[in-house]
N, C-alpha and C positions, 0 to 999 in steps of 0.2 A: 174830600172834606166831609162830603152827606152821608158817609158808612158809618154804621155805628159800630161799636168794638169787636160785637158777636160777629160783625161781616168781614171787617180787618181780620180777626181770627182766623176765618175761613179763608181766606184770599191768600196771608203769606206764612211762611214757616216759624216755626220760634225763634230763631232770630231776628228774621225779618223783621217781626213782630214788635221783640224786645227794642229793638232800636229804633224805627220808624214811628213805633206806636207809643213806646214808655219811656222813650229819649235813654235809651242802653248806648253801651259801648262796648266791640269787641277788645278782646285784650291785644298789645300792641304785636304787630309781627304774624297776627294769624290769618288775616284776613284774604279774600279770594283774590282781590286786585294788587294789593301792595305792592308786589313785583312782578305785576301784569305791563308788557309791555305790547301789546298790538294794537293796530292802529285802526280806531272808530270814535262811538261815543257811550257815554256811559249814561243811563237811563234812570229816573227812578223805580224802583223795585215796589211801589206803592200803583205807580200811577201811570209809568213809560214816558214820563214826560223826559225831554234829552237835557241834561244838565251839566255834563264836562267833556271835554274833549279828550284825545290821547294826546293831542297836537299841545295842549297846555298843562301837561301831567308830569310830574319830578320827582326824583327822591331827594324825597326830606328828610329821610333819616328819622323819622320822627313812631315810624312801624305801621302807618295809617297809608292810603293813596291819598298824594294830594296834587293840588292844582293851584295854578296860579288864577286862574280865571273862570269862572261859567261858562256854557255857551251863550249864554243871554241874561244880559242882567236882570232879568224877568224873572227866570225860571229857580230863582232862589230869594226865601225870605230872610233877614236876621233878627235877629232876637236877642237881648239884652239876656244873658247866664248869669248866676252868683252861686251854681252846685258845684263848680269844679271850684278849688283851691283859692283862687284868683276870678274877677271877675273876666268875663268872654263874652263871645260873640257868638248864639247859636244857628247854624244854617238850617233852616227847613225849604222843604219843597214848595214852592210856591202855591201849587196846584192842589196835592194832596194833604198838606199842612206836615208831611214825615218830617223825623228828626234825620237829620244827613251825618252834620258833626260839627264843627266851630270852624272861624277862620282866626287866624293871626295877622300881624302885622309882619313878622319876621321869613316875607315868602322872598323870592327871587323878582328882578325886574322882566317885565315894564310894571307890575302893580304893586309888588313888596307884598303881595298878600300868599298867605298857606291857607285854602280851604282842605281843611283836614277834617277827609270825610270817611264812614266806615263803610267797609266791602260788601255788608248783608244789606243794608242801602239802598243800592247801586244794582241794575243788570247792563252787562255790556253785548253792545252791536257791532260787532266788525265790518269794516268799510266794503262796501263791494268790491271785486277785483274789476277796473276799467277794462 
């Protein structure tokens, strides 16, 4: 949250950037994770703080990676939207204030929720091998 823009520049790519930093959205279907399937956790790309799991990760059909759950109901903020069409729920990082992407109410149980987050986002950490 204490970097100023000129440092965020420096630190992530232009994507990264555009999303984390200016609340962007990749286009649907392109993204790194969307149909990443291995098993770890997924990180903020701002900050490294750990904020999904694969263990709560689905297709939603929706072109985004999404989740049912955080790893910690910590490590995400929400935030009232009115950019998109309808009003939402926007997710940021708790930690580094980035934008991630929105949740819904139309996820799968036990929460009913879709954290529909973008891939530029995100780094992923695959699980050690026991």
């Amino acid at each position: 949250k204490n970097r100023t823009d000129k440092e965020w520049q420096s630190c992530l790519d232009p994507s990264e950037y555009n999303i984390l930093r200016q609340k962007g959205t990749e286009p649907p279907g392109t993204g790194e994770y969307y149909k990443h399937k291995e098993d770890g956790t997924y990180h903020c790309a701002g900050c490294a703080t750990p904020l999904f799991s694969s263990d709560t990760k689905y297709d939603s059909g929706s072109g985004w990676p999404s989740f049912w759950t955080p790893v910690d109901s910590t490590s995400v903020s929400e935030h009232s939207d009115s950019s998109l069409s309808q009003q939402s729920i926007e997710i940021r990082c708790s930690k580094c204030d980035g934008h991630l992407g929105h949740v819904f109410e139309d996820g799968p149980n036990p929460t009913g929720l879709r954290y529909c987050i973008n891939s530029a986002s995100l780094d992923f950490q695959k699980n050690k091998e026991k």
